[in-house]
ROBA-688593 format. One record per residue (C-alpha): residue number from 1; x, y, z. Coordinates in pm, whole numbers, plus 32768, in hexadecimal, padded with zeros to 4 digits. Example, Ala and Ser with C-alpha at 12.3 -4.5 7.8 and 13.67 -1.06 7.14 Angstrom:
2
<1 <84CE 7E3E 830C>>
<2 <8557 7F96 82CA>>
***
This chain:
193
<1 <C227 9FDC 8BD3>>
<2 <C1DE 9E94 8CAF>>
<3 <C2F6 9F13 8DC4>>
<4 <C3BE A022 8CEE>>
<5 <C473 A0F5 8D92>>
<6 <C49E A241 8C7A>>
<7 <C427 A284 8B1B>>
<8 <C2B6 A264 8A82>>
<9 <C23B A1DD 8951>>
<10 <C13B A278 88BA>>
<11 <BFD6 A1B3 8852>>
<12 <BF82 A145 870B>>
<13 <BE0A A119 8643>>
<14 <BDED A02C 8533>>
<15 <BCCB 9FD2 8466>>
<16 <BC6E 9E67 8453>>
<17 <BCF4 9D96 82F9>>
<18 <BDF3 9E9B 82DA>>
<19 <BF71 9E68 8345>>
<20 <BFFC 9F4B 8419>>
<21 <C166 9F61 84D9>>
<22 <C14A 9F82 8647>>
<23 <C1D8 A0BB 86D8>>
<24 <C355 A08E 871D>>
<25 <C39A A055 8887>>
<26 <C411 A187 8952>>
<27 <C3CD A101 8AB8>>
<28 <C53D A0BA 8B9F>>
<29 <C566 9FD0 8CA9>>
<30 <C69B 9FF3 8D94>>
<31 <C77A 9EB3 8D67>>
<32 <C676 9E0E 8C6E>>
<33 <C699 9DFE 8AE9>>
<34 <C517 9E16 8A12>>
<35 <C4E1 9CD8 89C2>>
<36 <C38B 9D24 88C5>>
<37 <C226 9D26 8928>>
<38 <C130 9C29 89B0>>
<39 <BFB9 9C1C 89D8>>
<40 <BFD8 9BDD 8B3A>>
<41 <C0A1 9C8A 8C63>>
<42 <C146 9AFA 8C82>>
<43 <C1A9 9AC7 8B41>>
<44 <C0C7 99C8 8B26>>
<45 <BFD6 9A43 8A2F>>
<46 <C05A 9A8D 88A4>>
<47 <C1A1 9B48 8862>>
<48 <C1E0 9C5B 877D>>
<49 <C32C 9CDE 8712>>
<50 <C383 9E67 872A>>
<51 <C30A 9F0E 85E8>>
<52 <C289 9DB7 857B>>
<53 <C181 9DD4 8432>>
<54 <BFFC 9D6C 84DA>>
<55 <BEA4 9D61 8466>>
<56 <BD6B 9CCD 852D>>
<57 <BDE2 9CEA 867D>>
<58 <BC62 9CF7 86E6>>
<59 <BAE6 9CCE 860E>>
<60 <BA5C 9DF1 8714>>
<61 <BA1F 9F5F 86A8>>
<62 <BAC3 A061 8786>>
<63 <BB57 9F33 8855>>
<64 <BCAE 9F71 891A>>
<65 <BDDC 9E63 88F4>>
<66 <BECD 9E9E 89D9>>
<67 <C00C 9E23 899B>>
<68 <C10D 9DCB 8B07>>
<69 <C279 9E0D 8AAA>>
<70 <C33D 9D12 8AED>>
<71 <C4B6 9D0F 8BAC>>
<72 <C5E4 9C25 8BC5>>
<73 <C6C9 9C81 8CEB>>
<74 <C858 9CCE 8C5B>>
<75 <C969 9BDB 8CF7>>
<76 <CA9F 9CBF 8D6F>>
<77 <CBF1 9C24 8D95>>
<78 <CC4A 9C47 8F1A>>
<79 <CDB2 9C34 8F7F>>
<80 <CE01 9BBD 90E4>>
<81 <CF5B 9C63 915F>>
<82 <D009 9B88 92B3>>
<83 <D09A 9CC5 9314>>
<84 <D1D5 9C57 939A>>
<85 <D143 9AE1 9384>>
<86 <D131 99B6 92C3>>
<87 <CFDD 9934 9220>>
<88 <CFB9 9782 923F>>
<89 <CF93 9704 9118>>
<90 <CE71 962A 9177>>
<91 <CD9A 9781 9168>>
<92 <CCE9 9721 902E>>
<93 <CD3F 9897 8FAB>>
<94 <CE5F 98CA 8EA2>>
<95 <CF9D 98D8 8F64>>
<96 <D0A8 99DA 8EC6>>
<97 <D203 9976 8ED7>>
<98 <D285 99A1 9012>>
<99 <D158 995D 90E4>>
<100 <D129 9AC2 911D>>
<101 <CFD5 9B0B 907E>>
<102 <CEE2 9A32 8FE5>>
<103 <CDCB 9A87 8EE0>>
<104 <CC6A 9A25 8EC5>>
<105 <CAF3 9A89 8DE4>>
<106 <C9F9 9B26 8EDD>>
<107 <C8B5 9B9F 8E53>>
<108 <C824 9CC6 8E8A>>
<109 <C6F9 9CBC 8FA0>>
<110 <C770 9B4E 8FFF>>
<111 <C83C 9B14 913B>>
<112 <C9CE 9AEC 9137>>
<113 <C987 9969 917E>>
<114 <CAC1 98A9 9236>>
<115 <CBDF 99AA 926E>>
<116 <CD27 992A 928A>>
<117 <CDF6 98F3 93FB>>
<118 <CF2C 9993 93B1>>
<119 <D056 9959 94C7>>
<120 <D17F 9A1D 952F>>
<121 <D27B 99F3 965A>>
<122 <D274 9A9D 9764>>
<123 <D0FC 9AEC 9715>>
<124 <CF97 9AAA 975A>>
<125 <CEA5 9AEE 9629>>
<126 <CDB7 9BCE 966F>>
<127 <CCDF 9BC5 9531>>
<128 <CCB8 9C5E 93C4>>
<129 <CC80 9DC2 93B9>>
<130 <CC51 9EC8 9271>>
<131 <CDBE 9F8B 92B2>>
<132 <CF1C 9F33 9365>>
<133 <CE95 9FC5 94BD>>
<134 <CD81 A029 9501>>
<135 <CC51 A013 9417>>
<136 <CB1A 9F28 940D>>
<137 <CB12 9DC6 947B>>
<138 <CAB2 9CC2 9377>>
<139 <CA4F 9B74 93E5>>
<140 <C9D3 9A58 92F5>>
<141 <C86B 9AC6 9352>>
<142 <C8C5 9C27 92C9>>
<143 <C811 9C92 9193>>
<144 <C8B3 9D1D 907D>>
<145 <C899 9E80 9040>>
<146 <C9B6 9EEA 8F78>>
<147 <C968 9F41 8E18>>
<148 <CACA 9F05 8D8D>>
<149 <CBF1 9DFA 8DE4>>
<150 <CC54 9E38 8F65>>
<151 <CD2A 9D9C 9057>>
<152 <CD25 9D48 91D0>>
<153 <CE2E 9D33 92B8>>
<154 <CE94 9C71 93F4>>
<155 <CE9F 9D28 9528>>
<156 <CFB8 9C84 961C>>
<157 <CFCD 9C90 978B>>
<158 <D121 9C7D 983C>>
<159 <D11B 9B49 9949>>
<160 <D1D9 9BAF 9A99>>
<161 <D2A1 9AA2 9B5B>>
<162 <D302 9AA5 9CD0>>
<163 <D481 9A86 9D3D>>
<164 <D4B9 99C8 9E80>>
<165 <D638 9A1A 9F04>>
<166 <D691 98C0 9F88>>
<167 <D7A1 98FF A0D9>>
<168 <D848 97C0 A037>>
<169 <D8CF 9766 A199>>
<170 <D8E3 98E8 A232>>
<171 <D8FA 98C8 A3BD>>
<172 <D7F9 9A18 A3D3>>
<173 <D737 9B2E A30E>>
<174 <D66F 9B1D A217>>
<175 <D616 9BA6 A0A3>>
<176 <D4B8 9C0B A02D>>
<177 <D421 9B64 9EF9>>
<178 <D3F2 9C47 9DDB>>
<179 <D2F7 9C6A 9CD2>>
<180 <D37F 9CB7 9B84>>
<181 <D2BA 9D03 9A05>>
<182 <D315 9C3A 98CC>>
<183 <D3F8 9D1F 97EE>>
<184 <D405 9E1B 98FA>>
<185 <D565 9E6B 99C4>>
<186 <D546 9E67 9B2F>>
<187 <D67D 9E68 9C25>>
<188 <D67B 9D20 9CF8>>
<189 <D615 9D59 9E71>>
<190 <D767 9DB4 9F37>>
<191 <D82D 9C98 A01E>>
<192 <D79E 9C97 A17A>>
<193 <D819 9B35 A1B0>>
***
């Protein structure tokens, strides 16, 4: 099965000058598609096809050819979602309109590669992650692991800004500076001045 992850695939005996069909693959490999069979665990030796006719595949009585299967990793279309931001469109993924998700071909075992910076105001970014909150981080260094087209989404964090109550001339008191949340309502701090 040469990594397969399910199925078997039962052996076949052939008699030399005769053709013969190989036994049709049965093995599975998670995010791979059977690409045939090969002579060596590399692909480097000769390739056979699945089912394909043979004859002569050794000169040596009771000898045992064993044949690697052979895997080609699936691409998956993976949709990044801004989440309330906007995507550049220097990314080098395929921007929708509107700059609010972009698309791009991952393949299956590979890492994500370069992930887009998305911005939003108010905000910090605070990465890529597999649902809206919560969920898994994905960084370019992340290896896919979705068998199926996914997305990711921006995570946000709300910056917070200091008011300073300027006396603007006052003769006495004073006002305490307040700390207040992007997006979030907060009553000002009350006149001492």
């Amino acid at each position: 099965g040469n990594g397969a992850t399910g199925g078997s695939t039962a052996n076949s005996s052939h008699t030399y000058g005769v053709s013969k069909a190989l036994t049709a693959n049965g093995f599975t490999k998670t995010g791979y598609t059977f690409a045939g069979w090969n002579t060596q665990a590399d692909g480097s030796g000769t390739a056979y096809s699945d089912k394909q006719s043979v004859k002569n595949l050794t000169s040596t009585q009771g000898a045992t050819v064993t044949l690697y299967a052979q895997w080609t990793a699936r691409t998956y279309t993976v949709t990044a979602d801004a989440n309330g931001g906007t995507i550049p469109t220097t990314s080098g993924w395929t921007i929708a309109s509107g700059n609010a998700t972009a698309t791009k071909t991952v393949t299956y075992d590979s890492t994500y590669g370069t992930l887009p910076t998305p911005t939003r105001t108010g905000y910090t970014f605070a990465g890529w992650f597999t649902s809206t909150s919560d969920g898994i981080q994905v960084t370019s260094t992340t290896k896919v692991s979705r068998t199926s087209n996914h997305s990711i989404y921006a995570h946000w964090t709300a910056i917070t800004y200091t008011v300073v109550y300027n006396g603007n001339g006052a003769t006495s008191g004073s006002t305490a500076s307040s700390t207040h949340t992007y997006n979030e309502s907060k009553n000002l701090t009350e006149n001492r001045i």
